[in-house]
C-alpha positions as CSV (number, residue, x, y, z in Angstrom):
1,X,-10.8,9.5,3.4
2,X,-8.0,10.5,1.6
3,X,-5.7,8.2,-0.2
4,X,-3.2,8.6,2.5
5,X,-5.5,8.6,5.4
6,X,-6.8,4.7,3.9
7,X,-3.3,3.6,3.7
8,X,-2.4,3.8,7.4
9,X,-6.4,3.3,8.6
10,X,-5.6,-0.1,6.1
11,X,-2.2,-1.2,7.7
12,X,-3.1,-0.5,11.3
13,X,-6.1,-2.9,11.3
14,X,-4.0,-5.2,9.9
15,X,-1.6,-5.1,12.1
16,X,-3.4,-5.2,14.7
17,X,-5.8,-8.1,13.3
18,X,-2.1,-10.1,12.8
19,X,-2.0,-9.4,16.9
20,X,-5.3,-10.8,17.6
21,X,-4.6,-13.8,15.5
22,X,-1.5,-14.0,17.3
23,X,-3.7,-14.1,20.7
24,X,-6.5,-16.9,19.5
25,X,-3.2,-19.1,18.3
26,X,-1.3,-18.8,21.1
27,X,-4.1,-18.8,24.1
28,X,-7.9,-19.3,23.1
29,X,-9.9,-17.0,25.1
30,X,-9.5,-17.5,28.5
31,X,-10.3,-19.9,31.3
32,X,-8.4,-20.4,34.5
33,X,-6.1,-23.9,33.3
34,X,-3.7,-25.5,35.7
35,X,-2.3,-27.5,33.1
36,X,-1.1,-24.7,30.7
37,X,1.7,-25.6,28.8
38,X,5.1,-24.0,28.3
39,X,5.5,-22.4,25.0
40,X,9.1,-21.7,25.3
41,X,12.5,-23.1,27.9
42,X,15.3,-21.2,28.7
43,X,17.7,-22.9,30.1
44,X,15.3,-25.1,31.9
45,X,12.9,-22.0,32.6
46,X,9.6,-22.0,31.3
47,X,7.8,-19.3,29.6
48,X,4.0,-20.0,29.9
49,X,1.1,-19.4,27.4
50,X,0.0,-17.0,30.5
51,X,2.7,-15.1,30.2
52,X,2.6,-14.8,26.7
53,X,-0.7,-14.0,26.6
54,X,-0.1,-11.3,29.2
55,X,3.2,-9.7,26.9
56,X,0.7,-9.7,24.2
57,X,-2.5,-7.8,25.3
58,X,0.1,-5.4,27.2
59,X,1.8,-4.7,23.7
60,X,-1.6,-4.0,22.0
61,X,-4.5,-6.1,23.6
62,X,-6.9,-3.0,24.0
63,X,-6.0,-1.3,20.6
64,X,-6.7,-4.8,18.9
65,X,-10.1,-5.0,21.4
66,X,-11.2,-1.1,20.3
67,X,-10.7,-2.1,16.2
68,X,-13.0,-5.2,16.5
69,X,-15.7,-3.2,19.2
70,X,-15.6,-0.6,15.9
71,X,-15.7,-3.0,13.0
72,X,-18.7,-5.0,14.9
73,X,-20.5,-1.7,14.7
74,X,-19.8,-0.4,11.4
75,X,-21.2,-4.4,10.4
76,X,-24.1,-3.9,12.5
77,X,-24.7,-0.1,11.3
78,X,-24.9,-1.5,7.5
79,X,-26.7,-4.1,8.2
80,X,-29.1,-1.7,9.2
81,X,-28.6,0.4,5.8
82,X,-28.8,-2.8,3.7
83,X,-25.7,-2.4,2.3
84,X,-23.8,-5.2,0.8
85,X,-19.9,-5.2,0.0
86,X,-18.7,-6.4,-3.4
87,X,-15.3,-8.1,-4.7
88,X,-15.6,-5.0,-7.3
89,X,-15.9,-2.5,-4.1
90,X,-13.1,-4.2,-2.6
91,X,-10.8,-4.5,-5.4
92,X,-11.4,-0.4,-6.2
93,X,-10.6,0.7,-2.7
94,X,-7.1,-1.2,-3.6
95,X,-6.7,0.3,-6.6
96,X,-6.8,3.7,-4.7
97,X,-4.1,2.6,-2.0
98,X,-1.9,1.6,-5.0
99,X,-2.3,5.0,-6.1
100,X,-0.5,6.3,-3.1
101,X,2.7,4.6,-3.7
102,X,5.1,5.2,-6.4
103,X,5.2,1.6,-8.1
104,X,3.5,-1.7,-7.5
105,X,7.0,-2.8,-5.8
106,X,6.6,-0.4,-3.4
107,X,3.1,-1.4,-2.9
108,X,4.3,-5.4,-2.4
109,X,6.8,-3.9,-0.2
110,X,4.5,-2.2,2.0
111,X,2.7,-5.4,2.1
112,X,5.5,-7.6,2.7
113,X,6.7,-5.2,5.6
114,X,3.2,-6.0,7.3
115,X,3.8,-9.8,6.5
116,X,0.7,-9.5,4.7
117,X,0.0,-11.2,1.5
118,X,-2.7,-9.7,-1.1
119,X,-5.2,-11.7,-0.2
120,X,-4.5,-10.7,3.5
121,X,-5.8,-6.9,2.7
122,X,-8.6,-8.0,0.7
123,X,-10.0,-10.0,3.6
124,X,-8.9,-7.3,6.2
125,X,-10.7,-4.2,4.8
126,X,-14.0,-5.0,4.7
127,X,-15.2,-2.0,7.1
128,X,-13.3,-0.1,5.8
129,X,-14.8,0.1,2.3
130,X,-18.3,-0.9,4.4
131,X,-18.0,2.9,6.2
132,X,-17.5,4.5,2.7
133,X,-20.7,3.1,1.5
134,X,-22.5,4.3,4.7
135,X,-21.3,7.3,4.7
136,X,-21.0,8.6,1.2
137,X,-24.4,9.5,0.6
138,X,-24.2,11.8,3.3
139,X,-21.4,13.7,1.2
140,X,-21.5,17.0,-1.1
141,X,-19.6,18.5,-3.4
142,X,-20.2,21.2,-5.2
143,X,-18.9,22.5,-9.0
144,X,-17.4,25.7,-7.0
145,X,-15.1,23.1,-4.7
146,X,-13.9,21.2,-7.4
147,X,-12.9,24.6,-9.4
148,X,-10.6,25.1,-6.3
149,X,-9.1,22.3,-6.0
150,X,-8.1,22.6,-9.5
151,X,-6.9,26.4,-9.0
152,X,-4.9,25.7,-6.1
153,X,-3.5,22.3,-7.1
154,X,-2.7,22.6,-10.5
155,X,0.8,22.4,-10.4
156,X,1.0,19.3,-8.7
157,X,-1.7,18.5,-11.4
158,X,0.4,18.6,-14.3
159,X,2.0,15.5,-16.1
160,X,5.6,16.3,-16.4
161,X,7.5,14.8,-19.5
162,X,8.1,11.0,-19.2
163,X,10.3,8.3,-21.3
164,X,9.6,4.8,-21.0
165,X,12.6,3.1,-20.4
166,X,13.9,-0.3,-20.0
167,X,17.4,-1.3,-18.8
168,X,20.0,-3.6,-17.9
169,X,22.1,-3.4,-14.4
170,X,25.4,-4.8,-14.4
171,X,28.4,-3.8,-12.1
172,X,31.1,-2.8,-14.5
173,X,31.7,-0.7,-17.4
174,X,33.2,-4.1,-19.1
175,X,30.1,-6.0,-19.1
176,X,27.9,-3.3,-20.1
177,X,29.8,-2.8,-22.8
178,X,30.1,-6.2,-23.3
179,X,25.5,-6.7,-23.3
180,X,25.7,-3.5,-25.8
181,X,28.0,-5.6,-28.1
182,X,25.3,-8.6,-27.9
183,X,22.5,-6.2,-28.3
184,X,23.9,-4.6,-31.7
185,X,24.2,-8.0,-32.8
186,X,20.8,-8.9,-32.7
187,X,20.4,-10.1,-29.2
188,X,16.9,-9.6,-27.5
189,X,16.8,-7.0,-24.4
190,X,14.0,-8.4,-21.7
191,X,16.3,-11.8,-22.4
192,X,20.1,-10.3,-21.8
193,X,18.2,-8.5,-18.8
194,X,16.2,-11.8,-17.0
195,X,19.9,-13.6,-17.7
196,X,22.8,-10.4,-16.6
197,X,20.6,-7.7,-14.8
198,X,21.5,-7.0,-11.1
199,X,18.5,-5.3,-10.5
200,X,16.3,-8.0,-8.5
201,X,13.1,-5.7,-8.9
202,X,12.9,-5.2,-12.9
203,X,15.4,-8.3,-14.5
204,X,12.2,-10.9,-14.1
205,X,9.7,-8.5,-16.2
206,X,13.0,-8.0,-18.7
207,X,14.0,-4.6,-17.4
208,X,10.8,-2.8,-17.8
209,X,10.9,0.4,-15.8
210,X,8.0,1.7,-17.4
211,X,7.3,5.5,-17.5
212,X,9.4,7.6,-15.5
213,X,9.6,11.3,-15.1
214,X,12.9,13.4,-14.3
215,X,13.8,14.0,-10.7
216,X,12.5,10.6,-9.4
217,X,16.0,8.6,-9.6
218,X,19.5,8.6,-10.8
219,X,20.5,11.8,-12.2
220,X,23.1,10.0,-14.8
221,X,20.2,7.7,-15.6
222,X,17.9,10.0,-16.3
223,X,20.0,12.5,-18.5
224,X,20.6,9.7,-20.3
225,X,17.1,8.0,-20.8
226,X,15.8,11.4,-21.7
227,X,18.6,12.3,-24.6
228,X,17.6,8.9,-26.2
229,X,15.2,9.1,-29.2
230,X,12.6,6.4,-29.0
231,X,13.8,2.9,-30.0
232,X,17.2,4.8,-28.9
233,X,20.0,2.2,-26.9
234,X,22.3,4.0,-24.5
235,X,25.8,3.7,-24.7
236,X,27.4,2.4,-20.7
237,X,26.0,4.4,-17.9
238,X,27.6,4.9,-14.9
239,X,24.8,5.4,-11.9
240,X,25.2,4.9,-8.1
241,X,24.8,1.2,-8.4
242,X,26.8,0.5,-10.9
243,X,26.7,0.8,-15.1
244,X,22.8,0.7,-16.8
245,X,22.4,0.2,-20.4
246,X,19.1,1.6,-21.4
247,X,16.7,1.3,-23.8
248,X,14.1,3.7,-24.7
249,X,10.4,2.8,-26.4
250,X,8.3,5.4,-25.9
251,X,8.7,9.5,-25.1
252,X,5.5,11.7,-23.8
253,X,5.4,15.5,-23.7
254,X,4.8,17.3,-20.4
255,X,0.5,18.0,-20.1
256,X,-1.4,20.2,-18.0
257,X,-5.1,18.5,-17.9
258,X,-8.0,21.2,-17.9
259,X,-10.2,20.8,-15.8
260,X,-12.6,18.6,-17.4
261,X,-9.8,16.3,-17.2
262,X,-9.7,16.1,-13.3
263,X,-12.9,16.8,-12.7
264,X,-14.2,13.2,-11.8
265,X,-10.5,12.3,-9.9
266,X,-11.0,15.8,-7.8
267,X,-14.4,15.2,-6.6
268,X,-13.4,11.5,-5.7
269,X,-10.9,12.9,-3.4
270,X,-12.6,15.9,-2.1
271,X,-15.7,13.0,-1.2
272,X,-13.3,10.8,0.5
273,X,-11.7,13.9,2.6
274,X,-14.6,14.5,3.4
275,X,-15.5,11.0,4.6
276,X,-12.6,11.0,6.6
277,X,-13.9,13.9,8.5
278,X,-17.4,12.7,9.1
279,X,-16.5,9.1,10.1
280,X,-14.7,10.1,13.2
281,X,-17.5,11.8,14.3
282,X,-19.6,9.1,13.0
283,X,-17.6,6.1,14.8
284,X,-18.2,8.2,18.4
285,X,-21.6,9.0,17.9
286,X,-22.8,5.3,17.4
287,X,-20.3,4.1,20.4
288,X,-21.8,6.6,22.5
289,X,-25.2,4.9,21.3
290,X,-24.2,1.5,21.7
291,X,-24.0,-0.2,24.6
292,X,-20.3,-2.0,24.8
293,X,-19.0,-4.3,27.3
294,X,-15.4,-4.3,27.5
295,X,-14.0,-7.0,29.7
296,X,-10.4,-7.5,29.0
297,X,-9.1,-6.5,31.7
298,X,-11.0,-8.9,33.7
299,X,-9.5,-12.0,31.6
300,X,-6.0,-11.1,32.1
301,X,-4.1,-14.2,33.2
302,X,-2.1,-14.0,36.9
303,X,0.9,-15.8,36.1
């Protein structure tokens, strides 16, 4: 799959494992119980678990049902193959949805917005990575492919000129000027940044922005990150938010990698295109195969 196509297949399983969960929590699987309890009151009127339970398989009960029928036969499937999953496997699978987003923040975010901790995805995308091993050997790509990836790509293949930059949020033009003054007299950056910054996302990791590349944020930021020479500290910067002082540590030149360069990175994504192809095929093939008993609608509750 491609790196796009494993972020969503990666949050939608979660999600809809956070469902199931929900479910087993809320109303173990399901026998006929006079003596259910109430698991809310409104004004004297109770909500049961049966009703719950109901809201809750309505809302995504069959979708959570099909993910588990399909992860039960991708398990069975490489069990078959002999094909064992390692923490290395797993940890490379995140590497390449971490790729897909722009920073690690945005990454956590994404992760957060799932209510989903890191250990949560590890634990969650087991098939996932399990179908990639069952199916990659079934996977070509030839020299010829690659060479057009590269042809038809290489613009977006190109490494545009980046600064690494550091800075220091505040909301006025006083207090900028006011860190500059402490920073001219020997004051340390990362520490005037964990103590005055207002940006919550870089102040704990002392303003560290790392590489950026023009045309990704603040125009008035940029222009002036890039016009500093490395080691170079900004004068007060007014940006949307409010005034930045920045500090720069490192310039890179803009790059266009041959294609020896990208070789490996192209054929990783061309195999996992590819992948995502075949398995959807795949997954129908073996559930046509299989012999499934779906019985959920005979356990929902009358209320």
């Amino acid at each position: 799959m491609n790196s796009k196509n494993n972020r969503t297949w990666i949050w939608t399983s979660s999600a809809l494992l956070v469902i199931l969960i929900a479910y087993a929590s809320v109303f173990p699987p399901v026998s006929k119980n006079n003596d259910e309890k109430a698991v809310a009151k409104v004004n004297g009127v109770e909500i049961s678990t049966t009703k719950l339970y109901n809201a809750l398989v309505a809302s995504g009960g069959a979708q959570t049902l099909d993910s588990m029928i399909t992860e039960e036969l991708i398990s069975q499937e490489s069990k078959k193959a002999g094909i064992q999953i390692t923490d290395a496997d797993v940890t490379n699978e995140i590497q390449t949805i971490k790729a897909t987003y722009g920073s690690e923040d945005e990454f956590n975010q994404a992760l957060a917005n799932y209510g989903m901790t890191l250990d949560d995805l590890k634990k969650n995308m087991q098939s996932q990575v399990t179908l990639k091993k069952i199916l990659e050997p079934q996977v070509t790509v030839t020299d010829d492919e690659i060479k057009k990836y590269y042809d038809e790509n290489l613009e977006s293949l190109k490494v545009p000129a980046q600064v690494k930059a550091s800075h220091i949020s505040v909301a006025t033009e006083a207090e900028a000027n006011a860190i500059i003054a402490k920073l001219k007299s020997g004051g340390d950056f990362a520490t005037l940044a964990k103590e005055s910054s207002t940006d919550a996302a870089t102040k704990d990791k002392g303003g560290d922005l790392g590489y950026i590349s023009a045309g990704q944020g603040d125009p008035a930021f940029e222009a002036a990150a890039f016009a500093l020479e490395t080691g170079g500290l900004s004068a007060a910067v007014q940006t949307a938010t409010g005034y930045d002082v920045i500090k720069v540590t490192d310039h890179k030149a803009a790059s266009t990698p041959t294609l020896a360069d990208k070789t490996a990175t192209i054929k990783q994504s061309l195999v996992d295109q590819k992948i995502s192809t075949l398995s959807q095929t795949w997954l129908e093939q073996k559930k046509s195969e299989a012999k499934i008993e779906n019985n959920l609608a005979n356990l929902t509750k009358t209320t």
